[in-house]
N, C-alpha and C positions, 0 to 999 in steps of 0.2 A: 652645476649643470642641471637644465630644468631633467623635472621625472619622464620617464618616455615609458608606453606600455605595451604589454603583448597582448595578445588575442586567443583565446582557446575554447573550440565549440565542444561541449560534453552532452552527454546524454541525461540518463536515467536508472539509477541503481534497480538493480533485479527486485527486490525486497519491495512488495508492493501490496494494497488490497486487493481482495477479489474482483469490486469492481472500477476496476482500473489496468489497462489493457495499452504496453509499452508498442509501438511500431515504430521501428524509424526512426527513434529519439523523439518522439510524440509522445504526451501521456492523456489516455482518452478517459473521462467518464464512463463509465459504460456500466448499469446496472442490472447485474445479473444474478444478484444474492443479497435479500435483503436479509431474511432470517426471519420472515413475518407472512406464515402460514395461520390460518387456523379455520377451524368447522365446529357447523352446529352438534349440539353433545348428542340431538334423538335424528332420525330421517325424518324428511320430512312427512306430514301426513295427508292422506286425500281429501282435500275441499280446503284447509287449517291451514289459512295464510301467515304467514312471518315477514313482519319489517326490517329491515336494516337501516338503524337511523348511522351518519355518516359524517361526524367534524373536522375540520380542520384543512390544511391541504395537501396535497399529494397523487399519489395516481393507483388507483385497486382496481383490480380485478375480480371480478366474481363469478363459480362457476358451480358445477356440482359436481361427485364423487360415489362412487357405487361402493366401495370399499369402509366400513364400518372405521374411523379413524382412531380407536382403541387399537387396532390392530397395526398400526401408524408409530403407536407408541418408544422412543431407543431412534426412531429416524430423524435424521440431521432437520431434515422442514425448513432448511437455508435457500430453496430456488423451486424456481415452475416446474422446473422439471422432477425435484423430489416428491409429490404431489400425484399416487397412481392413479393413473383413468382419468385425470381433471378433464372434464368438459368445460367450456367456458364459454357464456353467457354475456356479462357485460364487463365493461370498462369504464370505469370512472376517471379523471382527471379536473382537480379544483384547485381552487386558493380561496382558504381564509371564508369558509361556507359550511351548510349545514343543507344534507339533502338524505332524501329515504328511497328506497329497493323496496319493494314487496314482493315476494315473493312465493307460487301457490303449484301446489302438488293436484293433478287433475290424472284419471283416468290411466295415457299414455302421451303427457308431455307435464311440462317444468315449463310454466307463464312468469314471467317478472317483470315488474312495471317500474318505468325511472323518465321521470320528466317527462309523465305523459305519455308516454310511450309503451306501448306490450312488444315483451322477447319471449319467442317460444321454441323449445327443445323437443325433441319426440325422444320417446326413452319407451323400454318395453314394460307391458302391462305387469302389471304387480312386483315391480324393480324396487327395492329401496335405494332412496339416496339421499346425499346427506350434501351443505351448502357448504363453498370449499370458497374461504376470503384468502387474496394473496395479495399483501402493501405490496408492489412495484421498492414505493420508496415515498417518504413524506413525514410530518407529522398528524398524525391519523386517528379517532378513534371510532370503533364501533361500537353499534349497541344492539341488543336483539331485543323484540317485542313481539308476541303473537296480537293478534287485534282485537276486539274488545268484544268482538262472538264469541273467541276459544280462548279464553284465559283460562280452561283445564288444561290447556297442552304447555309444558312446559320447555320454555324457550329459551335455554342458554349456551354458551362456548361450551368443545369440550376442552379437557386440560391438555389436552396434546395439542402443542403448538411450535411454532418455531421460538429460538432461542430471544430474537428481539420484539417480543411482545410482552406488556406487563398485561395481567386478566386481572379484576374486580372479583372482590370475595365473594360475592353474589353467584357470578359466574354469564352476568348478564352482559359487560360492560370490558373491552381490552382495548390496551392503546399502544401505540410503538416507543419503543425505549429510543433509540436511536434514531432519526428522521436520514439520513445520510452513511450509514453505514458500510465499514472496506473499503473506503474511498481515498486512503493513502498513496501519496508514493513519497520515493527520497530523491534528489540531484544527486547524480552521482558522485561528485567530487566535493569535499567538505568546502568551506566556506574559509578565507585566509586573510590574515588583519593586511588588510592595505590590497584587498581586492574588492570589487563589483560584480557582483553577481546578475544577469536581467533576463529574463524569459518574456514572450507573447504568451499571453490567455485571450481565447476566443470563443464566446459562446458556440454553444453545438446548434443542431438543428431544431426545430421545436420538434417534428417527429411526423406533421402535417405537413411540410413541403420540405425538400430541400433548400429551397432557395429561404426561405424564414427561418431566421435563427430566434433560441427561445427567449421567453420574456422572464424570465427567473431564471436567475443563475448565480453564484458565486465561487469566491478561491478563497481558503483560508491557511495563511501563510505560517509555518513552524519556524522557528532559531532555535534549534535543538544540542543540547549535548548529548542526545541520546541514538547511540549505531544504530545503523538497521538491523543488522544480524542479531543486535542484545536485544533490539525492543519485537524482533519475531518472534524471539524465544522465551521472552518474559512479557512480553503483552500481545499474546495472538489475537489478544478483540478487536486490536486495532485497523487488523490486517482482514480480519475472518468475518463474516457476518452477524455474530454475534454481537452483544450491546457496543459502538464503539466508544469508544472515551477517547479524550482529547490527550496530546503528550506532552501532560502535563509533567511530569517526572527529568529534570533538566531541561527545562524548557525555557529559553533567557528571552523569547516576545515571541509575538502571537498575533494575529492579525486576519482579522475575517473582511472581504469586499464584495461590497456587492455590485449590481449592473451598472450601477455610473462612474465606478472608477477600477473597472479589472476586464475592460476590453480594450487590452491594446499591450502597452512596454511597459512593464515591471522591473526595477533595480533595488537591489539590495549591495548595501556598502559596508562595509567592517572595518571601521576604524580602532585604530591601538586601544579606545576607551570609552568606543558606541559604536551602534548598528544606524544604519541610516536608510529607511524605507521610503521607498519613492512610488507612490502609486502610477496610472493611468492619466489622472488629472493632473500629475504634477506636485500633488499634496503630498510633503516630507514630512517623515515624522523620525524623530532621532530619539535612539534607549541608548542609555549609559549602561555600560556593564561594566565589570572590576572584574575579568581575567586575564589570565597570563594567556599573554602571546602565541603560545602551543596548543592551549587549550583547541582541542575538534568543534566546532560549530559544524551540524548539519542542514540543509533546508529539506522542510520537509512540508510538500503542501496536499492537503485535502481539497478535490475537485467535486465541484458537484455542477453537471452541466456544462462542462466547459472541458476545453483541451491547452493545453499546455507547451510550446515550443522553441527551439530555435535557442535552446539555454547557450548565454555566450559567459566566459568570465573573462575580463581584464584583471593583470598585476599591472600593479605600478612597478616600474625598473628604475631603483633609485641608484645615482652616481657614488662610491663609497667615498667621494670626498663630501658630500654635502651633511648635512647637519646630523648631529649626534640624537641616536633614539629612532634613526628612519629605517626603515625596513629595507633590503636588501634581497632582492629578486633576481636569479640568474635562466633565465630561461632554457629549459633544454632544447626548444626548437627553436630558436635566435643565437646563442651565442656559438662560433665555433672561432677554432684556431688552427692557422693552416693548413684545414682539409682534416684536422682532428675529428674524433666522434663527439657528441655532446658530452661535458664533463663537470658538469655541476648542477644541481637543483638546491639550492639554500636559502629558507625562509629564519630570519632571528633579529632582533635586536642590535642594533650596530652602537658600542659606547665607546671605542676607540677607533681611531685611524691603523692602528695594527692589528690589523686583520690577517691571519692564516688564512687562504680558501682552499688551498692544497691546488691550484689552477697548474696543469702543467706547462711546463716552459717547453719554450722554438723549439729546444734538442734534443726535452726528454720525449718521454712517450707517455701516451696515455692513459688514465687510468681502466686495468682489464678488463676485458668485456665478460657480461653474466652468462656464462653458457650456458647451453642446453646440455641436459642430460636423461637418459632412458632405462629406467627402473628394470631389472630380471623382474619376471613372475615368479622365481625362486629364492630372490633378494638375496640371493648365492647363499643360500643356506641358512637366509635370519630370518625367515618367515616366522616363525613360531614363537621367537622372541620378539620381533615388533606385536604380532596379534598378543602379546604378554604384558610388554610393559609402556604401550604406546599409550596415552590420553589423548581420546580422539576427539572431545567435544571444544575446549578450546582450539587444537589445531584445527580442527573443520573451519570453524568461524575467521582464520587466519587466510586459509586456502580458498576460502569463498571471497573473501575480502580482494585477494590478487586474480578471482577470477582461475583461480586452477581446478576448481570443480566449481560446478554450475549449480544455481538455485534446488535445481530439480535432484540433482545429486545428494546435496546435503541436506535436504528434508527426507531422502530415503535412507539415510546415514543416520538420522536424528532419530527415526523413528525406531531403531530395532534394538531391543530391549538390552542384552548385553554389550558390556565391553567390547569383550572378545570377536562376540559377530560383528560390535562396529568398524572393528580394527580390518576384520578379513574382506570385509566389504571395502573399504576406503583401498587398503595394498591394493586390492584387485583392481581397482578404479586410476590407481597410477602409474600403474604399471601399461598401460593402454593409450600413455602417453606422455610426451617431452617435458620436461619441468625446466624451471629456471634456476640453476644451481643455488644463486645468491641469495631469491625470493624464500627456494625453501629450505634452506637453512635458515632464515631470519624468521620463517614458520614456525619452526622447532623450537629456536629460543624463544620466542615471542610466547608460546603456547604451554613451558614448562617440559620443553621435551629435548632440550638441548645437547642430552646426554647420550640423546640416540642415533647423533647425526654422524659417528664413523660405523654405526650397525648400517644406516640408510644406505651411505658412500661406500662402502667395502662392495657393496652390490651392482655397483657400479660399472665395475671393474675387471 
């Protein structure tokens, strides 16, 4: 029997960079944290103009600061907003250029000159201030230079800056580590040999009209063995503003596109013994890999400029009479029997015709349903010995995984320094609500914690 397939719309796993902002099973660009602050080391002085020479492309801001940025010093410097009192002055936005800011401290105002142009600030008489640079986002460097009247005044960065800036040992010269930074997200549902994966990418807007979408944009595509819950918790750069780095660490292909093939339908295929990437154009490109069929593949892509949607996967549903070595798909929203509940999901290697699927028959009955059940506050009495002998960091990453606590949950469960208080914190948090019997027992063994599950269920009760 030829193969026949199902259909299944997914979203977006929670586990995301900063900037990148899930709606709707959308996943948007949106650059709100670059990690790329930084200020002149002196204020400026009256009459003692300073240049800002400016390479590469990207989008800076430039403004001023009344606040001494020594005093700055221990502060995150990842977004505009960490930046006290920033005034701001101008706006830069290039590609692949080289242009200069002059900049001149007068009386009562702040003049800055940018392609011809004079901006002026009024500020009050005898204020000091000091020139406040913030990357947007790009690959960018700055340079300072006073001009060739006042080469007594000495013109350099101070060392307080945000996290994705490299400085020059001079102290004259800084550039961005990362051009794109926090700009992850995951698919929510892993990737399965003998499925297609395929999402819409559509560039954003350029930021000058609505109706004009931008002219730089790209997706660069992950096939990752690596969870999102492990790689939040052992590589925050990837996610946080700070330098980010590519996931490289189980990483089976990679794939960066830019505007002429990543506006439009996107498929990815997983075969028993390659991946098969299908751009926008049409151009496939096929990686062999040597895993086992169980192995987790996840996608994982980095946006810049563009939004992401409409993630559809197809299974193949193969007949278990047909050829030896095919994969075998039972869908739980397609098959039923006799007004049965859905009773199987089985993904494996098929090498015999004798196959158990444990399917139940016309007369029996189905396999039990996962009930619901509602934790005491008092756990009838084992409160004290779960907050004892509970390990809460694996099961967290279990319960976030099913979705029984929320992103936001288990990042304030990660943070607190003992055991014990993680333990009291989490009971308290499930007690607050219904669990899925079946899910959190498989929690507990999954997590090393198997031995606790007639402390859990006696509470039950």
């Amino acid at each position: 029997m030829a193969a026949e397939a199902t259909v299944n719309y997914i979203g977006f796993h929670e586990v995301k960079g900063d900037n990148v902002i899930i709606t709707e099973d959308i996943a948007t660009w949106n650059p709100v944290a670059s990690g790329a602050a930084i200020f002149s080391e002196q204020p400026l002085r009256v009459g003692v103009p300073v240049e800002v020479e400016i390479r590469g492309s990207g989008h800076l801001k430039l403004g001023i600061i009344s606040t001494d940025p020594k005093k700055l010093n221990g502060k995150p410097l990842c977004r505009l907003e960490d930046i006290p009192q920033y005034i701001h002055i101008n706006e830069v936005q290039f590609h692949k250029m080289e242009c200069r800011i002059t900049a001149s401290l007068w009386e009562n105002k702040v003049v800055t000159t940018y392609n011809g142009k004079k901006f002026t600030h009024t500020i009050k008489p005898g204020m000091k201030i000091w020139l406040a640079f913030y990357v947007k986002f790009g690959d960018i460097t700055l340079k300072l230079d006073s001009c060739e009247a006042s080469r007594n005044y000495n013109t350099i960065f101070s060392a307080v800056k945000g996290p994705n800036l490299q400085i020059a040992d001079d102290m004259t010269e800084v550039r961005t580590i990362s051009s794109n930074p926090a700009a992850v997200c995951f698919i929510k549902n892993t990737l399965k040999v003998n499925q297609r994966m395929s999402f819409t990418c559509e560039p954003l807007p350029d930021g000058r009209t609505e109706r004009r979408a931008t002219k730089r944009f790209h997706l660069t595509v992950y096939i990752t063995e690596a969870d999102p819950l492990q790689s939040y918790r052992q590589r925050k750069d990837i996610f946080t503003a700070s330098a980010a780095q590519a996931l490289e660490p189980g990483c089976v292909y990679s794939v960066t596109m830019g505007k002429s093939n990543c506006n439009g339908r996107i498929t990815i295929d997983r075969a028993p013994d390659s991946i098969i990437f299908t751009d926008t154009s049409n151009k496939e490109v096929r990686k062999q890999v040597h895993l086992d069929h169980r192995t987790k593949l996840w996608v994982a892509l980095e946006l810049f400029r563009v939004s992401v949607r409409q993630v559809e996967v197809v299974t193949l549903t193969e007949d278990p009479g047909a050829a030896q070595g095919c994969i075998l798909h039972v869908d739980q929203q397609q098959q039923h029997l006799h007004n049965e509940r859905p009773y199987l999901d089985v993904i494996g290697t098929v090498d015999t015709l004798n196959i158990e699927l444990n399917i139940p028959s016309q007369l029996g009955t189905s396999t039990p349903r996962d009930e619901k059940t509602q934790f005491r506050s008092s756990y009838n009495g084992q409160f004290s010995k779960l907050v004892q002998d509970l390990d809460p960091v694996g099961f967290c990453d279990e319960l976030m995984s099913l979705e029984i606590i929320t992103m936001q949950q288990y990042e304030e469960i990660i943070k607190i320094k003992t055991t014990c208080d993680k333990n009291r914190h989490l009971l308290l948090l499930l007690c607050k609500r219904p669990v899925t019997k079946l899910q959190f027992i498989s929690s507990l063994q999954k997590s090393g914690n198997g031995h606790l599950v007639q402390t859990f269920f006696h509470s039950t009760t």
